[in-house]
C-alpha positions in Angstrom: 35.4 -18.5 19.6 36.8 -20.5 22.6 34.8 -19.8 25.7 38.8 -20.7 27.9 41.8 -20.4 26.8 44.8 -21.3 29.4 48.2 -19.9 28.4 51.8 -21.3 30.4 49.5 -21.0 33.9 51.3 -21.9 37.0 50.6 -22.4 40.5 52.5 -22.6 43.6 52.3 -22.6 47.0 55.7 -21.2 48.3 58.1 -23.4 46.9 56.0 -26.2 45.9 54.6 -26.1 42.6 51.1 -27.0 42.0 50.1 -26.8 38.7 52.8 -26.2 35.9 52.9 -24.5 32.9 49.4 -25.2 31.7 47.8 -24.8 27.9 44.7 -25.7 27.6 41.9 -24.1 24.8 38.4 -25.5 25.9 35.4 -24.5 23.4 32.8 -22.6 23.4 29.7 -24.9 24.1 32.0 -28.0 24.9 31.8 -30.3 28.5 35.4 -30.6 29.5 36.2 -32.8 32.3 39.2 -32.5 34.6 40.3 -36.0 36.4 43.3 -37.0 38.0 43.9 -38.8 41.3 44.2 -36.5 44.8 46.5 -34.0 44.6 47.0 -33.4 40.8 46.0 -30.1 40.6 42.4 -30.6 39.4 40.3 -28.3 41.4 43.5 -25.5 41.7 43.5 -25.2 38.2 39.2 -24.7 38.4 39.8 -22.1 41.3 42.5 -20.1 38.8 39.5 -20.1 36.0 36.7 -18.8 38.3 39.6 -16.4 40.0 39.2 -18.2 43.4 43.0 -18.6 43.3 45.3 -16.4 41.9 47.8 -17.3 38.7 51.5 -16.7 39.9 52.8 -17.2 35.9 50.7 -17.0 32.9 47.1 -16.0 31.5 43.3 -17.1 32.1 41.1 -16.1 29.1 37.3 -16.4 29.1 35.4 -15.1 25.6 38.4 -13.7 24.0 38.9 -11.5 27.3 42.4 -11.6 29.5 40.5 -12.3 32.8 43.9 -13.0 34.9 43.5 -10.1 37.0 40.1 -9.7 36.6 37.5 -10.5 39.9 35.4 -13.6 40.5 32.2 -11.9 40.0 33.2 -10.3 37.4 34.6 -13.0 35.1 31.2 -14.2 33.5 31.9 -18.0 35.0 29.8 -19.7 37.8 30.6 -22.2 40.2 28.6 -25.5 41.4 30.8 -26.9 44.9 31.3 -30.3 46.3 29.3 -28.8 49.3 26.2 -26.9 47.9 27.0 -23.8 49.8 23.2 -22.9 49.9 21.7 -20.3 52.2 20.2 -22.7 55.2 17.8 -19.5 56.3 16.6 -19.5 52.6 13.7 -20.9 50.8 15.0 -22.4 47.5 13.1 -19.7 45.6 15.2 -17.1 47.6 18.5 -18.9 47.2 18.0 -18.9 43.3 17.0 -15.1 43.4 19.9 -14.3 45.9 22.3 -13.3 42.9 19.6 -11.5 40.7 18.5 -9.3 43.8 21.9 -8.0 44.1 22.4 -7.5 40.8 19.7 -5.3 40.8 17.3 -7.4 38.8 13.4 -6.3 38.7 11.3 -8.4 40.8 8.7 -9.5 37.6 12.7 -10.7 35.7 13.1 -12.6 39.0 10.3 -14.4 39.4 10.3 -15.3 35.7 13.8 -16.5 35.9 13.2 -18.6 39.0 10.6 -20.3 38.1 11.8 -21.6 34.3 15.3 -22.1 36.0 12.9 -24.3 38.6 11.2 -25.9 35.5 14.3 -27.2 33.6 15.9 -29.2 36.6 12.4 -30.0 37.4 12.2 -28.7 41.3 9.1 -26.3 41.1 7.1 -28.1 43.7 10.7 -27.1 46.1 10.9 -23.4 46.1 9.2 -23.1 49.2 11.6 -25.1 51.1 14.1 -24.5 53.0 17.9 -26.6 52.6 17.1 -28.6 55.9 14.1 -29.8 54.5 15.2 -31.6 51.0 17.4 -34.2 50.1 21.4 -34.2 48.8 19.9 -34.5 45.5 17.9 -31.9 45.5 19.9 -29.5 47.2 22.5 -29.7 44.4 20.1 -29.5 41.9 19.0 -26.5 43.4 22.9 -25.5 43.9 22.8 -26.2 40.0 19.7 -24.0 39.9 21.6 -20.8 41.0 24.5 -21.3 38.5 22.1 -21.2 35.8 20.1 -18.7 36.7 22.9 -16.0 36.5 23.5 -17.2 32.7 26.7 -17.4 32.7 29.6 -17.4 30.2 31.5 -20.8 31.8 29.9 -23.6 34.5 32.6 -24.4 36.7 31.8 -27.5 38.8 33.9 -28.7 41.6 33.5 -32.7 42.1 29.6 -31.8 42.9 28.2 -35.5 42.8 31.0 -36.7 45.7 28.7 -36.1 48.9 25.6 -38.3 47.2 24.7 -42.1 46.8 25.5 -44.2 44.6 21.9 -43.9 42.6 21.6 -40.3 43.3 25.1 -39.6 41.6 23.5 -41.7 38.3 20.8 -39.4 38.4 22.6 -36.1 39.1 25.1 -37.4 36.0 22.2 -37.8 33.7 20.8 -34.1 35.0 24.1 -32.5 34.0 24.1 -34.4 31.1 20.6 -33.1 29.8 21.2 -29.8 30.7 24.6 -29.4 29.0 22.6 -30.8 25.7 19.6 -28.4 26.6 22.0 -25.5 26.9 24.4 -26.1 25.2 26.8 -24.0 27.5 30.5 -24.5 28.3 31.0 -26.9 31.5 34.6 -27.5 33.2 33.7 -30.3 35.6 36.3 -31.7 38.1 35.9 -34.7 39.3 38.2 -38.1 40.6 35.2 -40.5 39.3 36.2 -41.7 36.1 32.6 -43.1 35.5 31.4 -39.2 35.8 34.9 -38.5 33.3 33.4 -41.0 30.7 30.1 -40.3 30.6 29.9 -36.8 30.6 33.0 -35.5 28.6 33.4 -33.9 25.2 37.1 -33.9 26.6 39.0 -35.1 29.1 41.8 -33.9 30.4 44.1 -35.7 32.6 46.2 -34.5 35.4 49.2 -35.6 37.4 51.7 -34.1 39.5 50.1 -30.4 38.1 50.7 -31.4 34.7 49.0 -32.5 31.9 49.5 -35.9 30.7 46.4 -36.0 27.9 43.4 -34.9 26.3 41.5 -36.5 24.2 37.5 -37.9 24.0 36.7 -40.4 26.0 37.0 -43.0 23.5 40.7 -41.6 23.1 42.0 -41.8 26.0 40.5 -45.5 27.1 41.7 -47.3 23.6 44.3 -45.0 22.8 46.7 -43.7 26.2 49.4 -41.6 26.1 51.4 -43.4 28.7 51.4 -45.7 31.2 49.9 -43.2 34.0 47.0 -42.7 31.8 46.6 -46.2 30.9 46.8 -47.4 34.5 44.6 -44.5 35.9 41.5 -44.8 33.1 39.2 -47.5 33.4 37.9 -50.0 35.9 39.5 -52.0 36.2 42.3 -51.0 35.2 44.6 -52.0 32.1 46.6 -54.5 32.5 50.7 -53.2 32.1 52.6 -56.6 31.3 56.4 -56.2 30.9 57.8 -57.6 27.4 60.5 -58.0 24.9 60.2 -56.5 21.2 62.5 -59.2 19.4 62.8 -59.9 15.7 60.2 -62.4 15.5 57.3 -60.3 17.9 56.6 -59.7 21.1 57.8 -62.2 23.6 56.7 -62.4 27.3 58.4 -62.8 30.2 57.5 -67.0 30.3 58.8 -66.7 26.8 55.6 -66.9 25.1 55.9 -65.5 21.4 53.0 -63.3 20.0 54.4 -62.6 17.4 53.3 -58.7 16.2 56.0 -55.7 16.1 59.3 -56.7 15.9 62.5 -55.0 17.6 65.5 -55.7 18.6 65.3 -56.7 22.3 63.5 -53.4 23.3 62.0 -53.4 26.6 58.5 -52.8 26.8 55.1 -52.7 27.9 51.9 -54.5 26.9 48.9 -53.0 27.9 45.7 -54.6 28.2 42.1 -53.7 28.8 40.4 -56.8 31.2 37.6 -57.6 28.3 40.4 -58.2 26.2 41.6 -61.5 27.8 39.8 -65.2 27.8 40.4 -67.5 30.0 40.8 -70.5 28.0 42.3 -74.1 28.5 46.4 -74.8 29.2 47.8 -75.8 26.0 45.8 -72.7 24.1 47.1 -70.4 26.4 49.7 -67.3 26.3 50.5 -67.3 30.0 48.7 -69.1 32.9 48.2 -67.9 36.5 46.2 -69.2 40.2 42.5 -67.3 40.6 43.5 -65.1 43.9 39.9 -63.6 43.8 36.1 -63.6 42.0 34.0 -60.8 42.0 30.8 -61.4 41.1 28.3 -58.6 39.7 25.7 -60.3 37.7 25.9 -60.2 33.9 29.7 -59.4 34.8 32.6 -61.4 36.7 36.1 -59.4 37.3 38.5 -62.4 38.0 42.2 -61.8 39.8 45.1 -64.0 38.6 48.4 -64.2 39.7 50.9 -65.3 36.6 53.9 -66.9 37.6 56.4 -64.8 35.3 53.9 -61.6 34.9 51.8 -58.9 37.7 48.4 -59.5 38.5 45.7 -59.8 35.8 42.6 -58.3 35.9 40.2 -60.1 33.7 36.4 -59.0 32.7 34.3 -62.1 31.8 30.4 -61.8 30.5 28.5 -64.0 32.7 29.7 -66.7 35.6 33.0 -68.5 36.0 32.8 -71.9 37.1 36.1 -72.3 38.3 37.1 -71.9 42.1 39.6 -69.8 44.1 43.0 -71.6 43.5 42.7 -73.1 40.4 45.3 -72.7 37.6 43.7 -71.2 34.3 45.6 -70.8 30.7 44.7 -66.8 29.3 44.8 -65.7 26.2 45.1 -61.9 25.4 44.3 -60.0 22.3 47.2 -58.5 20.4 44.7 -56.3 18.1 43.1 -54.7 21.0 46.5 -54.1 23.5 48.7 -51.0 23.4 52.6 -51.0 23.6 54.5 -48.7 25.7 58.4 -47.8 25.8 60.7 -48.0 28.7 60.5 -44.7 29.3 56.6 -45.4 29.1 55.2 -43.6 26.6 52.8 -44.9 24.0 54.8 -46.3 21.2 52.9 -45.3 17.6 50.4 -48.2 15.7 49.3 -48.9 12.1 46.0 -46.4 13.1 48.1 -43.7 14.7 
């Protein structure tokens, strides 16, 4: 059975339109990640799951169940925010128990489910403390800690790494990570961090402009785009989008470079590449060549930016250092097996493997 089912959902906010005409089927047990840029309709489309917003046109289904009109609490979903929204008068033991105690819960069941809830993210030695007193890490761990202890149907987390460090967020990933594994429970996770999109997603989704653009594994949607949106908006870097020529003997580039390949018939397209997929090589090997504008060094990893005379900026990932300087004219050569061709209108066009 699917755990959400999404049928022709729209959203808008008096005559702007938000998110349009949405269909989306997310599994039961499954990690689905929502990413887009600001403004895509990421977290409005969360809020419309969990009932936080209501759904102007279509249907929200959780478990088989129409849930459209059905309230918050009711809807068998819990919700992890950006901001914690923890009790700051509360010890973390009474902030996990908050929900059950409502509920009705027996206090033995309680203190039972605290405390394995407290085990599995591994903040026992917390539950006497109060928000004030630990760090962002462990306050949304303990934000995490309250969504699970209500067992759920659906995890609904809104971008809840955003407001940590750098380190904290690779921990918090791994967290989420472990306990999707260990729980195997359904997970809708918005976020704008494609690092958190890749590493964490069964599915991604992408948004733009309220609409979906694709879906597909991470794998799928890195190697294999839909469009050019998705191409330039997955990965950092980004691909590189190169404007082309399909002509009867290949692709041809802008300096007039050959590459030989698919053939057309003066088609206008677009050759996307991912930065690990060019060399810098020497002049007279070279498909185009372009002036180093800027290095970026990061240890086992250089990101080099080269302006092409008769193409956009490049965006080349090398292993290792570069030994040539800011200024310098260098020869590239990119790899036609590994690049993706887009039409004029920019869609993907179709390959041998598609």
């Amino acid at each position: 059975m699917c755990a959400v089912r999404l049928k022709g959902v729209r959203k808008l906010f008096g005559a702007l339109e938000v998110v349009k005409s949405i269909d989306l089927t997310v599994e039961a047990g499954e990690l689905v990640v929502f990413v887009g840029p600001s403004g895509c309709g990421k977290s409005t489309l969360l809020r419309m799951i969990a009932g936080l917003e209501d759904v102007d046109y279509g249907s929200v289904e959780i478990s088989g169940r129409d849930v459209t009109e059905v309230a918050p609490a009711r809807r068998g979903v819990a919700m992890v925010f950006q901001n914690y929204a923890l009790y700051p008068h509360m010890s973390a033991f009474e902030n996990l128990a908050y929900g059950l105690r409502r509920s009705g819960v027996r206090r033995d069941e309680i203190d039972r489910r605290v405390h394995e809830t407290a085990a599995l993210l591994q903040i026992s030695e917390l539950l006497p403390r109060k928000p004030n007193a630990m760090s962002g890490g462990q306050r949304q761990r303990v934000a995490i800690g309250r969504a699970i202890i209500r067992e759920p149907e659906v995890f609904l987390f809104d971008e809840p790494l955003s407001n940590l460090d750098a380190s904290l967020r690779v921990e918090m990933r791994s967290q989420i990570a472990r306990l999707h594994q260990e729980l195997r429970a359904t997970m809708i996770f918005v976020t704008h961090d494609q690092v958190e999109a890749m590493t964490l997603a069964d599915r991604i989704v992408v948004l733009n402009g309220g609409r979906i653009e694709q879906i597909g594994t991470p794998r799928e949607v890195y190697h294999s785009p839909a469009n050019l949106f998705v191409a330039g908006f997955i990965g950092s870097p980004a691909m590189n989008l190169i404007p082309a020529t399909l002509e009867s003997e290949g692709i041809r580039l802008a300096n007039g470079h050959k590459l030989g390949g698919r053939a057309g018939e003066g088609d206008a397209v677009t050759l996307g590449i991912r930065p690990d997929r060019l060399s810098i090589v020497s002049l007279d090997e070279a498909h185009l060549t372009g002036e180093i504008t800027l290095i970026e060094h990061l240890g086992d990893e250089t990101i080099v930016h080269l302006q092409p005379d008769s193409a956009p900026k490049l965006t080349i990932k090398l292993k290792g250092d570069l030994t040539a300087g800011l200024g310098k004219v260098v020869g590239v050569r990119l790899d036609l097996k590994s690049s993706r061709l887009f039409s004029s209108e920019g869609d993907a066009l179709p390959t041998d493997e598609d």
